[in-house]
C-alpha positions in Angstrom: 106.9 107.3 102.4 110.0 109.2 104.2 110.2 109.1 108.2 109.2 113.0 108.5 107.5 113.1 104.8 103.5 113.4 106.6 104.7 116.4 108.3 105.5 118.4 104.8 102.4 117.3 102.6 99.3 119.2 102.4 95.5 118.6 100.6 95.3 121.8 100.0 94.5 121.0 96.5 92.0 118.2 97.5 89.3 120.8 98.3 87.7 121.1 94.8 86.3 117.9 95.3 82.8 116.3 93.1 81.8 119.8 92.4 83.8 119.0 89.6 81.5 116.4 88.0 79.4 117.9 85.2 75.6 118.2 86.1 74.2 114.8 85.5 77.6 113.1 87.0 77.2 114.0 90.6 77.1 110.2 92.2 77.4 109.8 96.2 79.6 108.3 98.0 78.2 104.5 97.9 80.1 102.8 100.8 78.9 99.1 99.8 77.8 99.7 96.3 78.7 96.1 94.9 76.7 94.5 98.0 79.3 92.8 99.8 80.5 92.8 103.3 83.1 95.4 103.4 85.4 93.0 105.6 86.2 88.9 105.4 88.3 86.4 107.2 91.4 86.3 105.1 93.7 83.9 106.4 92.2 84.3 109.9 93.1 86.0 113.1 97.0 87.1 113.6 99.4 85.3 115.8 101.7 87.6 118.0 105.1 87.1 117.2 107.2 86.2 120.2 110.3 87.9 118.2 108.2 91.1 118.5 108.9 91.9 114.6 106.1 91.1 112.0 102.4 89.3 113.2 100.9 86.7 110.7 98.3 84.4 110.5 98.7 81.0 112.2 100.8 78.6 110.1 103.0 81.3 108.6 106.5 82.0 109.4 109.3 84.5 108.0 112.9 85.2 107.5 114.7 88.1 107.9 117.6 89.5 106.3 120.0 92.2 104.8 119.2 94.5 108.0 120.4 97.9 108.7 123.8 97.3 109.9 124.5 94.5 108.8 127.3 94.0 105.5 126.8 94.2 101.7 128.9 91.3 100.3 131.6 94.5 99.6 132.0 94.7 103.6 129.9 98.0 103.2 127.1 98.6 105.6 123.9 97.8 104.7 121.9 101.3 104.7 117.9 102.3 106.0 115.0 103.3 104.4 114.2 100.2 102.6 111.4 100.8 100.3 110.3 99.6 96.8 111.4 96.4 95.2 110.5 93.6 93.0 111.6 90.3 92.7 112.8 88.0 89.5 114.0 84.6 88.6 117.9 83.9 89.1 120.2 81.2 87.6 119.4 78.1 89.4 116.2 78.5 90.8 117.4 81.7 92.8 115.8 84.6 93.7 117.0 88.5 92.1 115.6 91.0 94.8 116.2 94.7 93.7 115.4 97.3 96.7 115.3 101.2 96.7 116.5 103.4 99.7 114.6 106.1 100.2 117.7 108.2 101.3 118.4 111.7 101.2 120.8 114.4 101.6 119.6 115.9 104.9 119.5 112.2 106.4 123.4 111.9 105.5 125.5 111.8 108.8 122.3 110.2 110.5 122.2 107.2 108.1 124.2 104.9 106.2 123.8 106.1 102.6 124.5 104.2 99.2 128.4 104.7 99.3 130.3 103.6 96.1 132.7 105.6 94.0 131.9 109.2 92.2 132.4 107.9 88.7 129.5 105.4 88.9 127.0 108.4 91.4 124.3 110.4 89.4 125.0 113.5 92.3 127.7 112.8 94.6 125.5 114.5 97.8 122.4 112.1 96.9 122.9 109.2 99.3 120.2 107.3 97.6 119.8 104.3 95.4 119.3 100.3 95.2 120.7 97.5 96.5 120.5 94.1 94.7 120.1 91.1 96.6 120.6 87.1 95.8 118.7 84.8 97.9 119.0 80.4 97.2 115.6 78.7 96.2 115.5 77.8 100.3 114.9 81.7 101.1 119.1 82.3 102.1 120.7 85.1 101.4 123.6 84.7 99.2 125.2 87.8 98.7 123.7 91.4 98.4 125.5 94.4 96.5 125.2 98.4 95.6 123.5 98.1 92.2 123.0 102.2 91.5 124.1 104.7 93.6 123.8 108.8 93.9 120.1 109.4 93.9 117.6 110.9 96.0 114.8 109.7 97.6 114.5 106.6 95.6 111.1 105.2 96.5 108.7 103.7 94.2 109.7 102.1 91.0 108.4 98.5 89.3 110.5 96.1 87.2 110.0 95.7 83.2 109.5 92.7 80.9 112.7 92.6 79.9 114.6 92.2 83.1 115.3 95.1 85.1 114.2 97.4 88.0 112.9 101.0 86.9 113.8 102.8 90.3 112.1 106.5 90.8 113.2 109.7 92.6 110.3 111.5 94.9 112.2 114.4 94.8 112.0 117.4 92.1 115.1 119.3 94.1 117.3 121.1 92.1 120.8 122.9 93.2 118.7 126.2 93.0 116.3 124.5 95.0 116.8 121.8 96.6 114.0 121.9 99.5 114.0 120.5 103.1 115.7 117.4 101.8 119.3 118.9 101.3 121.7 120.4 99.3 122.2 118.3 95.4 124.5 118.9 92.7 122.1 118.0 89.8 118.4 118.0 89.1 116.2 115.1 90.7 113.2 114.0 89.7 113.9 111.3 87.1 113.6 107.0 86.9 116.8 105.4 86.7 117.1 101.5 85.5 118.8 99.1 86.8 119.5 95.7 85.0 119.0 92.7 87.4 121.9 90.9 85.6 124.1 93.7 86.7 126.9 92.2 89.3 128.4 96.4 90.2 126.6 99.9 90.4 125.2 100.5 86.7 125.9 104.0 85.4 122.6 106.2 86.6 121.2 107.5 83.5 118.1 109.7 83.9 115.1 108.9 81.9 114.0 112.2 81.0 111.5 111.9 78.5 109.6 109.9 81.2 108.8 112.4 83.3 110.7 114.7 86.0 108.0 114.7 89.1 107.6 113.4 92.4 107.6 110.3 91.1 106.5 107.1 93.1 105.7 104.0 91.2 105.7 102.5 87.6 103.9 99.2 85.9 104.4 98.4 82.5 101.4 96.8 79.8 103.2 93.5 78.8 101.2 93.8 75.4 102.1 97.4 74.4 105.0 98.2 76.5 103.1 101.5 77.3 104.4 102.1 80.8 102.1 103.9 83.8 103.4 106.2 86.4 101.9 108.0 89.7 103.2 110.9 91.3 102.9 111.6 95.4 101.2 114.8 95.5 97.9 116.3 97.3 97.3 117.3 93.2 99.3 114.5 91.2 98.3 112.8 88.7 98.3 109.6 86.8 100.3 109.6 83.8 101.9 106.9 80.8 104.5 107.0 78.8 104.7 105.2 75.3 108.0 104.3 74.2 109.8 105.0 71.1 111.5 101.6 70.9 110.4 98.6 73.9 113.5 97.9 76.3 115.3 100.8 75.2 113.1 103.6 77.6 116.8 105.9 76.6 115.3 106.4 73.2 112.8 108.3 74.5 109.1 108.4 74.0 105.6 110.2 74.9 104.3 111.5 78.4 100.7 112.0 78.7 98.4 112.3 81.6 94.8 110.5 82.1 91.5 113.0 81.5 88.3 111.8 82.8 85.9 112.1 79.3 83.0 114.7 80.3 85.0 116.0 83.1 87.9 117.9 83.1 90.5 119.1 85.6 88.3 116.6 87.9 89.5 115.9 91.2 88.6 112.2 92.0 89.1 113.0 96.0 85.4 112.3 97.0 82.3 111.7 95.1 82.7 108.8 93.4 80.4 105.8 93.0 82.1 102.4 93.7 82.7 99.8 90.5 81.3 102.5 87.9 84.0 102.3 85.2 84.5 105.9 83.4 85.8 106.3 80.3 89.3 108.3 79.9 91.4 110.3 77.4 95.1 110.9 77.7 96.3 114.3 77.0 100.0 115.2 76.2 102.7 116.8 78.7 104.6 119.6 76.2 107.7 119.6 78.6 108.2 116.4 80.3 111.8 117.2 81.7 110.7 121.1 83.1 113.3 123.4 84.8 110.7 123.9 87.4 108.3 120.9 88.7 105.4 122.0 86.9 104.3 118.1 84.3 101.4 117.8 87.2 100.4 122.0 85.7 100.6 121.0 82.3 98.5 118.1 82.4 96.0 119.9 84.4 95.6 122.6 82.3 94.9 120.1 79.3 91.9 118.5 81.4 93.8 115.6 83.2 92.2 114.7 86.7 93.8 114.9 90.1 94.3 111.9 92.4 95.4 112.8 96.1 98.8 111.3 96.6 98.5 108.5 93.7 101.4 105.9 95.3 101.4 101.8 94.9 100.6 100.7 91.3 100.8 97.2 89.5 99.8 95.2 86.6 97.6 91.7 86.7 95.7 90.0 84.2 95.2 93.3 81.8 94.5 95.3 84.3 96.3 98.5 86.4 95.5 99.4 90.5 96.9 102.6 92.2 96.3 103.7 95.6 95.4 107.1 96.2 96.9 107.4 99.7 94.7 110.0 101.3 92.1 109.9 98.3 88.4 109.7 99.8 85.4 111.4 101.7 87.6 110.3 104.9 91.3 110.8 103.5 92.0 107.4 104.1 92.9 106.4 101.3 91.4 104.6 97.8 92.4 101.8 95.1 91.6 102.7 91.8 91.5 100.1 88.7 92.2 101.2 85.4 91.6 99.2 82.3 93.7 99.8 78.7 91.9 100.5 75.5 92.5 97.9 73.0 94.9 100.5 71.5 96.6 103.4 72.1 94.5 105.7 70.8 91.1 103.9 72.8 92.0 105.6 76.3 90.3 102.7 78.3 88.1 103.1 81.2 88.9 103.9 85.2 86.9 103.1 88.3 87.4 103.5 92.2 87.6 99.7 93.3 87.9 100.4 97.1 87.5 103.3 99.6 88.3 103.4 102.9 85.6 103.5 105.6 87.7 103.5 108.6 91.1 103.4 109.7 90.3 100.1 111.4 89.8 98.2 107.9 92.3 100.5 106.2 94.4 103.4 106.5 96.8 105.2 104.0 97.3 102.3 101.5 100.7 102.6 99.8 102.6 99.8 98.0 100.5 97.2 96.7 100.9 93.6 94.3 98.4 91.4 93.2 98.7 87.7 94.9 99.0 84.1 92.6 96.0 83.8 93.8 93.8 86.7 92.7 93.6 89.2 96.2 95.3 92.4 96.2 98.0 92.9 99.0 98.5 96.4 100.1 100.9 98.5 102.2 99.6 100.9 104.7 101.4 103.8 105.7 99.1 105.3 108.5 99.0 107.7 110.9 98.0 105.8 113.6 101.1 104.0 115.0 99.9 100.6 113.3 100.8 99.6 109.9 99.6 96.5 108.3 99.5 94.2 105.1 95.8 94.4 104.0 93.7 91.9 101.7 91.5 92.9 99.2 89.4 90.5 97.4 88.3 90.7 94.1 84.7 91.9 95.4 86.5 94.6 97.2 86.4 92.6 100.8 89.5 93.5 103.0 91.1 91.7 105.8 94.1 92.2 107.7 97.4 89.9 106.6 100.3 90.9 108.8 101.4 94.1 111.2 104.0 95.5 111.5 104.9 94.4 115.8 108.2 96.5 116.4 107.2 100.1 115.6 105.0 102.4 113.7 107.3 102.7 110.6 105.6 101.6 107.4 106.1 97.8 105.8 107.3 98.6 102.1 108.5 96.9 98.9 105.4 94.4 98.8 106.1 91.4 96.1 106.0 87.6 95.6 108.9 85.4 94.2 108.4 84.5 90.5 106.8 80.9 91.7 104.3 82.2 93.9 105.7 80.6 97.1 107.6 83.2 98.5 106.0 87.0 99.7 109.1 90.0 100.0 108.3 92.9 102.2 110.7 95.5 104.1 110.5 97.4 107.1 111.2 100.5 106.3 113.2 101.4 109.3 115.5 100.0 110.6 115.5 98.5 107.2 115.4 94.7 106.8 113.6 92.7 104.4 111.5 89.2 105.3 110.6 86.7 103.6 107.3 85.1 104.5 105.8 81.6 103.2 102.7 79.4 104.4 99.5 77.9 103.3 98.5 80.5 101.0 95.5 78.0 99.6 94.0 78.4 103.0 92.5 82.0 101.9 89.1 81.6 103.2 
């Protein structure tokens, strides 16, 4: 999430609520349904950091690097507004980090954009894009780079089997409309991807047939290739895209959105049971690249249910979990887990796998990656001048793993190094990324 974004969201459209559910469907809230304790130990209490930057457990230390201010490998300054990013096996044992900046064209003249030259920029006013970075198997940065450049508000994304970085635009601004964001010379809304092997800015090519929305994460279905997508909106949705031809997302494909069976236009805000799987349907978008931003309209109209502000996403063991940031009977935000059909054509089955109950156990969950060892790690991006790394167990028990000690910007970019060892997060702003290692087997 932007440093001012809160401010220009509403839930208007959360107010339809359960009274969607079908007679017969109408389930309350169940705040403990699976009959655990709603918080655990984790890795235990959190040691304040004498560096006054990140607080972790006891036993666990970090790194920082590639801050705000400091210079690309190109002499370049590194920009703000670090925000999603995934990680990937290098040559030698290293490390690939590629990381979005959530830059726009009203923060220009305040911050450090993407610079590079106009014949490798999507729009030549969009100061967003990603940065690639090389770090040696002992957690060093080696050198970091511009690796796409001119587009806007580049926030979620997720990275693909074949070995790239699918980076997404939370903007639909057009040059007829560009919005509180700034003045563009092209239409926004797109993913862009960004080869990890690339060594200089790739040419930005928009992925239209995948959606144009206010687009925050992707996570693709190793087995099918079908990709899933959420969209930041008080009224998004949750949407996938199957692919004419697998690594070649150019060659276009099929949008559709997810549609509760029994229950159309639902809006999954409040109401629903914990751990009670539902079975879905996926309905087609018509127009997947509109004029206008209206993909969330054309799914709804089909039947496809609303999720309020549907954010972090990722793939583990078969199965897909999304945050609904300000989803629940508190609007503090849910996890949902969705599981695949066996094909296609079988839509597969959602559930709500954690609601908030309190700010104090979690608040506005955001990015999120499943750990080696089985626990969900999540992003909050609160309200409340704290923001954290939060546990959750497989039974749906949090705990708290790190805070964010230096301000109350949101921690970002969540993701572990391909052997496990090694958890990437950024601070948002001022942008740096750490590196964080310990006794992960101490999870108690």
């Amino acid at each position: 999430m932007g440093l001012q974004r809160r401010r220009f969201l509403t839930l208007a459209a959360a107010g339809i609520g359960a009274a969607l559910f079908p007679q017969g469907l109408q389930l309350l809230y169940q705040r403990a349904a699976y009959g655990q304790p709603l918080t655990t130990r984790g890795f235990g209490p959190l040691v304040k950091d004498p560096n006054g930057l990140l607080d972790l457990p006891a036993g666990f230390q970090y790194r920082v690097f590639s801050k705000l201010g400091d210079r690309l490998s190109d002499g370049t300054p590194v920009p703000t507004c670090h925000d999603g990013m995934a990680a990937f096996l290098g040559p030698e044992g290293t490390t690939i980090l590629v990381r979005n900046h959530e830059l726009y064209p009203a923060l220009r003249g305040v911050f450090q954009g993407i610079e590079s030259t106009k014949e490798i920029q999507y729009d030549p006013l969009a100061p967003g894009g990603t940065t690639t970075l090389i770090l040696s198997k002992d957690r060093r940065l080696l050198k970091h780079y511009v690796s796409l450049a001119g587009t806007s508000c580049n926030c979620g994304g997720g990275k693909t089997p074949w070995g790239s970085w699918i980076s997404c635009e939370e903007t639909v601004a057009t040059p007829a409309n560009p919005g509180w964001r700034g003045a563009v010379q092209k239409r926004h809304g797109y993913a862009f991807e960004v080869p990890i092997a690339a060594s200089r800015p790739v040419k930005p090519v928009p992925l239209k047939a995948m959606g144009r929305f206010q687009r925050e994460a992707i996570a693709i279905d190793p087995q099918t290739n079908i990709i899933y997508q959420t969209e930041d909106r008080g009224d998004s949705l949750f949407y996938r895209f199957i692919p004419k031809q697998a690594g070649n997302l150019a060659a276009g494909g099929e949008l559709q959105a997810l549609k509760i069976k029994g229950a159309p236009k639902l809006n999954t805000a409040e109401g629903f049971p914990l751990r009670k799987p539902f079975e879905v349907e996926w309905v087609s978008i018509p127009e997947p690249d509109p004029a206008t931003d209206t993909v969330r309209y054309q799914g709804y109209e089909k039947g496809a249910a609303q999720f309020v502000r549907a954010e972090g996403l990722c793939y583990a063991k078969g199965e897909f979990y999304f945050t609904a940031t300000s989803g629940g009977r508190k609007r503090l935000g849910q996890v949902w887990r969705y599981r695949p059909g066996r094909t296609s054509a079988d839509g597969g089955t959602i559930e709500l796998f954690v609601e908030s109950p309190g700010k104090e156990v979690l608040d506005y969950p955001d990015n999120l990656t499943m750990a080696p060892w089985g626990d969900l790690l999540c992003c909050e991006d609160g309200n409340d001048g704290t923001n954290r790394l939060v546990g959750i167990t497989p039974q749906g028990q949090l705990y708290t793993f790190a805070r964010n000690a230096l301000n109350n910007q949101e921690l970002a970019g969540i993701c572990f190094s391909p052997d496990g060892q090694t958890l990437f997060v950024n601070l948002y702003h001022p942008g740096m990324t750490f590196a964080i290692w310990g006794p992960w087997d101490r999870r108690g």
